[in-house]
LUMTI-842666 format. One record per residue: residue in three letters; z, y negated, x negated of N, C-alpha, C in turn. Coordinates in pm, whole numbers, plus 50000, padded with zeros to 5 digits. Last residue first. Layout:
AlaZYXZYXZYX;...
***
This chain:
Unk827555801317666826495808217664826825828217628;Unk829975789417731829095787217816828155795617795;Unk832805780517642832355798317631831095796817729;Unk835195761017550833145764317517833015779417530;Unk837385757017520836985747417614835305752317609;Unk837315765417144838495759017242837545749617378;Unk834965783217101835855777517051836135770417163;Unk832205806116976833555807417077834565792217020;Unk828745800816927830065800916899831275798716996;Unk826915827116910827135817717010828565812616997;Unk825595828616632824745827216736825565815616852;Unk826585807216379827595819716446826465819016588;Unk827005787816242825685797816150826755812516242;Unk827755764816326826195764816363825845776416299;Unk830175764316346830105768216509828515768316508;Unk830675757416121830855767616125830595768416249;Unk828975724315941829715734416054829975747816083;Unk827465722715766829085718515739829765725315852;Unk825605748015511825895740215651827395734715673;Unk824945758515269825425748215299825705738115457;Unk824615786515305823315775515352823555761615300;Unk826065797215166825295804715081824535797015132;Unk828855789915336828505785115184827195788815135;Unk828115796715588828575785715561828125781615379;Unk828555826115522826865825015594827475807115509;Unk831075827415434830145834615363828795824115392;Unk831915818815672832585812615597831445815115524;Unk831115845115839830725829815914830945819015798;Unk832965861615746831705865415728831115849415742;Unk835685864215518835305856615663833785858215669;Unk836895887415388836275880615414835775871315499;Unk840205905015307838885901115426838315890915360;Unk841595932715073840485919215141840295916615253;Unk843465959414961842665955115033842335937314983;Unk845365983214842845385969414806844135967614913;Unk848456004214721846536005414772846355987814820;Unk849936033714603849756020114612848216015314628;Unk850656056614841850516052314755850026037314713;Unk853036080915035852436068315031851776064214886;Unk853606106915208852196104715066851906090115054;Unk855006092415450853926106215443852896104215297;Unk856376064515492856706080715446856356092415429;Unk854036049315524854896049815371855586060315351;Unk852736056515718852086057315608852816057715486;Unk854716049415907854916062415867853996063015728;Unk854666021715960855776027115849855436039815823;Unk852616027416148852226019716014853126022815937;Unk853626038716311853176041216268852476035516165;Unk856116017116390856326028316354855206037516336;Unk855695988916525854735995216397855166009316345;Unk857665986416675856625983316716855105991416629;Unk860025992816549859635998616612857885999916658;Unk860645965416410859905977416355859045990716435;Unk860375936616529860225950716561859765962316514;Unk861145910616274859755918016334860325933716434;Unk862545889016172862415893016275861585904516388;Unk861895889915879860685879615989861425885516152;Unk862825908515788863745892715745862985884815808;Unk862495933515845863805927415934864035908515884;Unk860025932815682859795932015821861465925815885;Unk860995938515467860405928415476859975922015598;Unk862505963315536863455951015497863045935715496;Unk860335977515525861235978615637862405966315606;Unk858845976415264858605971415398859655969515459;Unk860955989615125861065970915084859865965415240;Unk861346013415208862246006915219861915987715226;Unk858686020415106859116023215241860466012415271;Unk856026003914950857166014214929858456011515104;Unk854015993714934853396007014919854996015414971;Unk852235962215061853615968015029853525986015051;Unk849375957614903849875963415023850755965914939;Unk847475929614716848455948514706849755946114844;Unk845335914014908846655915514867847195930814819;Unk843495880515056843525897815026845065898714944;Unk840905857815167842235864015157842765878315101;Unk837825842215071838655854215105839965856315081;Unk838135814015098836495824815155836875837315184;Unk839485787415083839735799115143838445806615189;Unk837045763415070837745762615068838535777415047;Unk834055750915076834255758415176836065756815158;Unk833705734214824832865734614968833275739915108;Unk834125765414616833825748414635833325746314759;Unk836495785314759834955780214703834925770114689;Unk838615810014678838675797414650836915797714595;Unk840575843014728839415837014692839185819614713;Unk844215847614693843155844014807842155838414686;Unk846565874714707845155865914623844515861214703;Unk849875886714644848615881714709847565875614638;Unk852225899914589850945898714499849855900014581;Unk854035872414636854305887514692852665885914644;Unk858175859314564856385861314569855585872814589;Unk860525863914511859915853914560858825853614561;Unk860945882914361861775884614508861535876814580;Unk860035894414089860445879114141861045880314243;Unk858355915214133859925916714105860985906614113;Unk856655910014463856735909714356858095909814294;Unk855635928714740856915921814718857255920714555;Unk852745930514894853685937614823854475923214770;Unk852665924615246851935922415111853055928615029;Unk853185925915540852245940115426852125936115300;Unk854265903015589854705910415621854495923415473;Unk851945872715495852385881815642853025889915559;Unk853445842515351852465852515353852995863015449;Unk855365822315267854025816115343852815830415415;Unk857225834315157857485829115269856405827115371;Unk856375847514924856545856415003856795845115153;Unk854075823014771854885825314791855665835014933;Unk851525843814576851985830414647853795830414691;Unk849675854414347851515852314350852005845014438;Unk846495834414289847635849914281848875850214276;Unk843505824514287844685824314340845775836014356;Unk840435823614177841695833614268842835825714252;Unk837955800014225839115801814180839685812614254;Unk834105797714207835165796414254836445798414162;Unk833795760313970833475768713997834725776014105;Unk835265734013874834145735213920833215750413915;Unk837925729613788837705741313740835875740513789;Unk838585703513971839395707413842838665712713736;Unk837105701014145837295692514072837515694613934;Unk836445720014281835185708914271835625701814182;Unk838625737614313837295740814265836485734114254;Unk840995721214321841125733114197839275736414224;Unk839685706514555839975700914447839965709714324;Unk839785729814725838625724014738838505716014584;Unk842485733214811842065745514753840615738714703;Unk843545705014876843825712314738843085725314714;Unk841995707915122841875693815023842335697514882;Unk843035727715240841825728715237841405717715142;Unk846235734615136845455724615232844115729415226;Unk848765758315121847925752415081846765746015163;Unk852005757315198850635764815191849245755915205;Unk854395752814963853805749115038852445756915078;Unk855995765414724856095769214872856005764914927;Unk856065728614565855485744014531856535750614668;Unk853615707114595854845709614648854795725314650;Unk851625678014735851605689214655853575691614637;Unk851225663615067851735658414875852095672814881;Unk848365655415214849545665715219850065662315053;Unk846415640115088847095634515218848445642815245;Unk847375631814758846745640214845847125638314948;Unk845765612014454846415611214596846255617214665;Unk845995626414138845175624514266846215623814388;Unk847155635613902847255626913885846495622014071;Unk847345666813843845935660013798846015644913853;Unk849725675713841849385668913720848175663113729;Unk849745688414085850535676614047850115668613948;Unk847265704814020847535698214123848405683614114;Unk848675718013790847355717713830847255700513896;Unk851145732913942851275722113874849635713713781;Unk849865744814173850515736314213850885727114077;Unk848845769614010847805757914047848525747314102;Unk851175784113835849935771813807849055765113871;Unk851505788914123852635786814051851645774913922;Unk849355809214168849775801414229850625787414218;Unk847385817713885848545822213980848725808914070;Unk844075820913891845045815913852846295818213909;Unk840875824713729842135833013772843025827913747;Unk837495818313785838995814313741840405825013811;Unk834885842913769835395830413841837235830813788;Unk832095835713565832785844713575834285834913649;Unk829105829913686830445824213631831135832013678;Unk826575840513815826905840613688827835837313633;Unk826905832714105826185844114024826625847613885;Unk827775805214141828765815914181828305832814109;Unk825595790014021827035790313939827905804913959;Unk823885798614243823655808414078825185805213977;Unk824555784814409824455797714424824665804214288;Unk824365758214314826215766714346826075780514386;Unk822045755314289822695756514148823715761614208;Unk821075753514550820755769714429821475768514325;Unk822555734914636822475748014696821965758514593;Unk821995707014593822685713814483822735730214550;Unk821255693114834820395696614766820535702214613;Unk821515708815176822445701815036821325707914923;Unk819845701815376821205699815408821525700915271;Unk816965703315311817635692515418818835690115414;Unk816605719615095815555706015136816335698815204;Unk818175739415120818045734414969817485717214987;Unk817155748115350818615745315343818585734415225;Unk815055758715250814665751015372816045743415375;Unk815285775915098814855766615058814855756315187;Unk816485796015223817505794915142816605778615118;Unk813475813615327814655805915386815605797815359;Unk812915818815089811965809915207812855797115262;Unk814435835314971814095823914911813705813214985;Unk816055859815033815845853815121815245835015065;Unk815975883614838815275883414965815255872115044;Unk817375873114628816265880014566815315880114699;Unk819735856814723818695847214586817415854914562;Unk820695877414859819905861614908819405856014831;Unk821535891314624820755895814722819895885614768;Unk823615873114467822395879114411821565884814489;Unk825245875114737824695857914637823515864514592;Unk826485898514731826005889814831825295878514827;Unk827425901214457826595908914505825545903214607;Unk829315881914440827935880414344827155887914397;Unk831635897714617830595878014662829405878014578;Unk831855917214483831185919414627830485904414651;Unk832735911314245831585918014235830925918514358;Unk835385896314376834215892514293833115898814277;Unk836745922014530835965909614553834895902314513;Unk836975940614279835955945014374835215931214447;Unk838945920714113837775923414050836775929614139;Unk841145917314271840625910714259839085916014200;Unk841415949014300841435945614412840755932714408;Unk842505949814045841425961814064840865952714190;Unk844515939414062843545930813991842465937713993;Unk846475949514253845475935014298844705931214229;Unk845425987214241846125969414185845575959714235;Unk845206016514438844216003514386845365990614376;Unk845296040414603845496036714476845096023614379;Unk842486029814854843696037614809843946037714622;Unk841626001114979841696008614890842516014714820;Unk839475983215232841005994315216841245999815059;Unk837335956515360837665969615302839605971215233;Unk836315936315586838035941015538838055954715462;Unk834955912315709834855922815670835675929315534;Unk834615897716040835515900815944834855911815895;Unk833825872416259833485881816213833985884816081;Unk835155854716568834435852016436834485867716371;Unk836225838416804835905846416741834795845416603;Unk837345807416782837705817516824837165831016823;Unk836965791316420836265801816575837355806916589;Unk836885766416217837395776116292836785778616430;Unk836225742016092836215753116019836975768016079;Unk835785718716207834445724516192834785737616083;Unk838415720416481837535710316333836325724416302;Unk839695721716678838855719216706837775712616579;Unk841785750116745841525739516671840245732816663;Unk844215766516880843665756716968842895743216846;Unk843665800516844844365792316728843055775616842;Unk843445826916882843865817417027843995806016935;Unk841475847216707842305837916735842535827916817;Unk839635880216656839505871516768840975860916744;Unk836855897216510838075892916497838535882716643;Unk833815920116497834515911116536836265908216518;Unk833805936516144833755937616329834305923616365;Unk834205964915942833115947015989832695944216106;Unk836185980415683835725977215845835245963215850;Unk835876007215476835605993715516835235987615641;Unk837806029115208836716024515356836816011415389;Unk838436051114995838226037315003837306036715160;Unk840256074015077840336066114980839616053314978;Unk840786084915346839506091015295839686085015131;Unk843666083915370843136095815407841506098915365;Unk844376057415379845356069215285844996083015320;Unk842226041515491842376045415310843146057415270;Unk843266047515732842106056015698841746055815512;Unk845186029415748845246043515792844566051315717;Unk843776006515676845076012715611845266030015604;Unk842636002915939841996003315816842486010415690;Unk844485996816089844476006916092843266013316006;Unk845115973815956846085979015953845495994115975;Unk842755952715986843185958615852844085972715867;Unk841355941216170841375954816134841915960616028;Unk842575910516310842365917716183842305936816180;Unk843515902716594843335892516490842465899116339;Unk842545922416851842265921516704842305906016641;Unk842925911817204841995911417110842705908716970;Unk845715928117309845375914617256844465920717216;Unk848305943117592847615945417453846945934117455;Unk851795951517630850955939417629849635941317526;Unk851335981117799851985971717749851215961017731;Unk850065997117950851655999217988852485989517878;Unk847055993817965848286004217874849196007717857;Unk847515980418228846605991118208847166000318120;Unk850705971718327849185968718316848685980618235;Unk853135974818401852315976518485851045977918470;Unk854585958518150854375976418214853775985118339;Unk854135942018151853075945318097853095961218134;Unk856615930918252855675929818335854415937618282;Unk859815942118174858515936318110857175938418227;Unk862525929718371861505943218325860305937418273;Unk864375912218442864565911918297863395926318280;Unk862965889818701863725902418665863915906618497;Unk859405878818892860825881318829861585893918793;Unk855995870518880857135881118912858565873918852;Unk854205851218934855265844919056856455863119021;Unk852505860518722853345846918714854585846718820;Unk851405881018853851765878018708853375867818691;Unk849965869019045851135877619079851995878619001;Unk848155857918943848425846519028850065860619023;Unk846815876818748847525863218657847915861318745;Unk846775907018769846415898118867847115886518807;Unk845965929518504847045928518595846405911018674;Unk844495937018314844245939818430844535936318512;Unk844335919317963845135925618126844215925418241;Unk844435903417685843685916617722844485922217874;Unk845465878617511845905888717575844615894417646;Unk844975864417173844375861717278845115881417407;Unk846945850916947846445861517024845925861217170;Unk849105838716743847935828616819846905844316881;Unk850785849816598850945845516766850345843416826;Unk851065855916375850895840616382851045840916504;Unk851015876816244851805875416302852115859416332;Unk848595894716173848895885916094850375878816097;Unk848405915316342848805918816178849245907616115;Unk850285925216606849395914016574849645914716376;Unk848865952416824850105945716699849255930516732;Unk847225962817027849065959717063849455951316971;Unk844155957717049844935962816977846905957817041;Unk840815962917065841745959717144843185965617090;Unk839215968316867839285953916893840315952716987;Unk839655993916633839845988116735839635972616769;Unk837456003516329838655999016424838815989116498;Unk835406021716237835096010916334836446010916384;Unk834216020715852835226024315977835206011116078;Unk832726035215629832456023715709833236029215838;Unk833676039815308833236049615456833566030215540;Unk832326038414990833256035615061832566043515225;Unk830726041814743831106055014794832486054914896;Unk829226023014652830426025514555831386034214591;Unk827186020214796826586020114695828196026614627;Unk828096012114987827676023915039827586029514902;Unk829105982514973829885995614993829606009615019;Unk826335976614967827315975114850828455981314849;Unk825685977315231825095987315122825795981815006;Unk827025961915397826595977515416826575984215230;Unk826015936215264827645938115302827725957615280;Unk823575937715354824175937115186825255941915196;Unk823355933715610822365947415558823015948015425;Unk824445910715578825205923615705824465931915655;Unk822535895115512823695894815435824815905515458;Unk820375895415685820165903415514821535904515489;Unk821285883515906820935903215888821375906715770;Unk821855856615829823165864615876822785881715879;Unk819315849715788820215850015685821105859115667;Unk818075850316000817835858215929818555859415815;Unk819825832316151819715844016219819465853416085;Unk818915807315980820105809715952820345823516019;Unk816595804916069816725805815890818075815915868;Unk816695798616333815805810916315816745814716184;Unk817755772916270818695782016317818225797416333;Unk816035756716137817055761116047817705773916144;Unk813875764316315813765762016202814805764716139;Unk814815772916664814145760016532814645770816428;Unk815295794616831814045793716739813515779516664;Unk817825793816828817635802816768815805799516698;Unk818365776317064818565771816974817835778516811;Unk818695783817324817165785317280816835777517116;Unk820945792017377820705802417412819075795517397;Unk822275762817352822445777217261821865787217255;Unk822135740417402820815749517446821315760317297;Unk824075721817248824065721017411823235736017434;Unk823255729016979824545732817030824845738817172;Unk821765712916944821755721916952822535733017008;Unk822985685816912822655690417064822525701117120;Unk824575691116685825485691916826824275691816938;Unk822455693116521822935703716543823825701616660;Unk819285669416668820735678516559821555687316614;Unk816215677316563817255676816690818845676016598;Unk813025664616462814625672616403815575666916502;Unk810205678216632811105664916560812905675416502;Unk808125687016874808005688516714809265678316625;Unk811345697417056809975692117055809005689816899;Unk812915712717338812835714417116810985715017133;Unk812805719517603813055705717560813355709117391;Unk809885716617768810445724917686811435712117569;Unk808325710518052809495705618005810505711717869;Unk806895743318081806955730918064808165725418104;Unk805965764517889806885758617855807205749817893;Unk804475800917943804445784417962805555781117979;Unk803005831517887804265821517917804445808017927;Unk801495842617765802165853117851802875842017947;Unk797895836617707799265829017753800185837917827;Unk795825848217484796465853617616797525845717640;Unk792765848917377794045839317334794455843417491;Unk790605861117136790905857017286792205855817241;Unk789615855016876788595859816984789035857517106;Unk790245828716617790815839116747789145842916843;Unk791165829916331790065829716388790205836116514;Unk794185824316135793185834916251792465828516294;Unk794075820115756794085809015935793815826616027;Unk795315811515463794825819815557795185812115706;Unk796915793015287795625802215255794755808215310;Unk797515756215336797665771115354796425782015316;Unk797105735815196798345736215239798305753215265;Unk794545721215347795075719515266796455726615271;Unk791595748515479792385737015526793695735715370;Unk790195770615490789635754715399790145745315409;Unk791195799515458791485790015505791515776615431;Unk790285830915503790575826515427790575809815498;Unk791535847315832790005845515737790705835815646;Unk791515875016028791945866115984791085860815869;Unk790225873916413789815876316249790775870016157;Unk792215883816709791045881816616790965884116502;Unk793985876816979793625889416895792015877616849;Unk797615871217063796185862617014795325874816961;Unk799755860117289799005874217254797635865217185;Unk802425834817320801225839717324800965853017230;Unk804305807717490804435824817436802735827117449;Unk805375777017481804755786117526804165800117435;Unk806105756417291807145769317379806715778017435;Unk803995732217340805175741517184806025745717299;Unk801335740217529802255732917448803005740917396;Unk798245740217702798915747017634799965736817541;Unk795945729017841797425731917907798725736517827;Unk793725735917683794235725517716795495718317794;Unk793375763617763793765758317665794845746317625;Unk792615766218109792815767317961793285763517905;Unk794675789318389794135778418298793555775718144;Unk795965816218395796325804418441796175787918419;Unk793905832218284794265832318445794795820218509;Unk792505814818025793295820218048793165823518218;Unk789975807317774790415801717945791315813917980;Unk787785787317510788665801817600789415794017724;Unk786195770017438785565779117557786605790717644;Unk787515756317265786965753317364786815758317475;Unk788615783116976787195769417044787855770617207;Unk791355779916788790395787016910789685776816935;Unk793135790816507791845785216541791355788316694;Unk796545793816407795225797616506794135789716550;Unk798255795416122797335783416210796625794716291;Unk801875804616143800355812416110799655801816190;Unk804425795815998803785796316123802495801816054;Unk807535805615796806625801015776805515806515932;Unk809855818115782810145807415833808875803115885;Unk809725850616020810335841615888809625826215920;Unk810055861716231810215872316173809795862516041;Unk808965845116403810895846716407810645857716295;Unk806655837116477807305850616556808305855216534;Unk804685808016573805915813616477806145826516553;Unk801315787716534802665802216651803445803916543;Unk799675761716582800675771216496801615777216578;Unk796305757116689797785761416721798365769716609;Unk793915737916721794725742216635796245745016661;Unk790715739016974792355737516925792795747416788;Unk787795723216963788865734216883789905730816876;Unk786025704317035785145718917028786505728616983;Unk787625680316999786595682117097785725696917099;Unk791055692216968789855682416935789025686717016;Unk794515698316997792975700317012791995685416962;Unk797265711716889796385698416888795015705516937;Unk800345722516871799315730416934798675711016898;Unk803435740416706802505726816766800915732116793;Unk804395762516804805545752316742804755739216770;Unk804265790917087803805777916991804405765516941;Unk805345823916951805595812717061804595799616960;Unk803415852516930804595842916927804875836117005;Unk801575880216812802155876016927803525863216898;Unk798285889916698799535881316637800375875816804;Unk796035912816581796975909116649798465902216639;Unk792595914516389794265918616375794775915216550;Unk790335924416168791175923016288792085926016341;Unk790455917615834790435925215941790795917816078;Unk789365894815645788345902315712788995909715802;Unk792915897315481791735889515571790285902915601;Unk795665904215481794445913615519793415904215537;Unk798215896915379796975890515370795795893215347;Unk800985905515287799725913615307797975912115241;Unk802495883315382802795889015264800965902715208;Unk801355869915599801325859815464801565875315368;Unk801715894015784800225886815725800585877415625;Unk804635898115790803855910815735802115902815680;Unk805425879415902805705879615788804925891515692;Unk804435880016173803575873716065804025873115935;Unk803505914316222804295905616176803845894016120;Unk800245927316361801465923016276802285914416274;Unk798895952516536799845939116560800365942016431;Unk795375962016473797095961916406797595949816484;Unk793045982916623793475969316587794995969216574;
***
């Protein structure tokens, strides 16, 4: 006798055999000779009906005890099904209760997402948030193989790191050292020199850098790992941790660099449109009901390319009241990057040339002297999906780009060395993965398509 999946029995749909089905129960009814229980097993959206008579009886009671949360072993027939709505039912021979639910508080009804929120750690098996688990594999199984497919190396760099790439500050610290002692030291000696590495180290804002490394030695690779920002914000578009995926590429233009992006988001789009329909529909139903058309827009439209410099006059010109007033070497709002794509251009937008002030350090330094050949990706909906940039390639204009932020060169003296050992010109991305999951469900929150989300005052589960 087979345990299956129940995704494996809708797709299969062995009837006459005998089978084995293990889940939890979503709704359970009886009548006078027969309960009707639907089990789910997370392995997709859709429940399998179980038929049992009357007569069965468990160790710890029968049937009739039975409610939505409770865990079960079912073995029987599967059989074609005279009921409206579905094709196939089990016919059960015996019905095993591993588990009981009582007081189970996700009841047959729609909870919302902040309560959800509260029961993080049982959140996983409604409906959308199962949808959204399975979402987040396929799209991490795509991610993989689209770079596998174009002969990149999958690199695991550090989470615990000294720099900060981005150089925002907002870093979360990493110590051994005793905070109460910490505090009460004095003297002009760095205190970190006590601690474990002998300096101050931080959870990874970004793998890029030493991502870097490894371009100028294998040619193209790609890192997808946790990220981590102290950034104290409490709106629905930021984590303290959150998930990044940052490929490297040796010898490579920003427009080489723009053009991998694009092929990587369609890639990711065209996958979920081929494996994950079930699911994707359930989103389509409740939370936005334009979801397949902005999927397939993003599939098939070839996306806008604009410099920076034009989108601010864009912007000005389109005549619209913005809460931030438009303004060129300004960095850009989430209200203007949203507008150039819902409004303006209704599809996404690049963005290219910003201004060297607003941007970190590594980006290359356009002949302008004022702009540095960056690109950020632009969704409808979302806003900023991906950041990216031709890496400053040449030794000197780093080292100069770095003294005009104040930066310690020292600090990075192996990152400079890349420029003096065979440097060449090479360009990179990140992605925000959580951002990704965000647009492809339409969910508005970002603290709902992240299992357990990290953010300011919430580390409970």
């Amino acid at each position: 006798m087979h345990c299956y999946k129940i995704v494996q029995i809708l797709r299969k749909k062995p009837v006459g055999e005998k089978i084995i089905v293990q889940g939890w129960v979503r709704t359970v009814r009886h009548s006078k000779s027969v309960s009707f229980i639907d089990i789910n097993d997370g392995s997709c959206l859709s429940n399998l009906q179980v038929i049992a008579g009357d007569n069965f009886t468990d160790k710890e009671g029968d049937l009739k005890g039975l409610s939505t949360g409770c865990s079960l072993r079912v073995t029987g027939t599967l059989t074609d099904s005279p009921a409206k709505g579905q094709d196939i039912e089990l016919q059960a021979e015996t019905v095993e209760i591993l588990g009981f639910a009582p007081d189970y508080p996700l009841q047959k009804k729609r909870h919302s997402f902040e309560f959800l929120r509260e029961i993080a750690h049982l959140r996983p098996r409604t409906n959308s948030m199962g949808a959204i688990a399975r979402i987040r594999s396929a799209l991490a199984y795509a991610v993989h193989t689209f770079f596998k497919e174009r002969g990149f190396f999958y690199i695991h760099t550090p989470i615990i790191s000294s720099s900060d790439c981005e150089g925002a500050g907002e870093t979360f610290t990493v110590t051994t050292l005793d905070i109460q002692s910490l505090s009460k030291q004095s003297g002009s000696g760095s205190p970190w020199a006590q601690d474990f590495f002998g300096c101050q180290a931080k959870l990874t804002v970004s793998g890029q850098l030493e991502a870097e490394a490894y371009a100028m030695a294998l040619g193209n690779v790609y890192t997808f790992g946790p990220t981590f920002r102290a950034e104290n914000s409490h709106t629905s578009r930021h984590l303290a941790e959150f998930w990044m995926i940052e490929p490297e590429m040796a010898f490579c233009s920003l427009q080489e660099d723009i053009d991998i992006a694009e092929q990587f988001i369609k890639y990711l789009v065209d996958s979920l449109l081929n494996d994950c329909v079930e699911d994707l529909e359930l989103f389509a139903s409740f939370i936005d009901k334009t979801l397949f058309h902005r999927l397939r827009n993003v599939s098939e439209q070839t996306f806008v390319r604009l410099t920076y410099s034009d989108a601010i006059k864009e912007l000005q010109n389109s005549g619209h009241s913005f809460n931030f007033p438009v303004s060129w070497g300004m960095d850009l709002q989430s209200e203007h990057e949203r507008f150039l794509t819902e409004e303006i251009f209704g599809r996404p937008v690049v963005l290219t040339n910003y201004p060297k002030t607003i941007k970190p350090f590594y980006m290359r330094v356009n002949e302008d002297r004022k702009t540095v050949a960056a690109m950020d990706v632009l969704f409808p909906g979302i806003g900023e999906i991906i950041g990216g940039s031709q890496r400053e390639e040449r030794l000197d204009n780093l080292i100069a780009r770095m003294n005009e932020l104040n930066m310690n060169a020292g600090d990075y003296e192996w990152y400079i060395d890349l420029r003096r050992y065979g440097t060449v010109p090479h360009a990179g991305f990140g992605l925000g993965f959580e951002r990704m999951v965000q647009f492809v469900t339409g969910m508005k929150n970002i603290r709902d398509v992240i299992p357990f989300p990290r953010t300011p005052g919430s580390i409970s589960f």
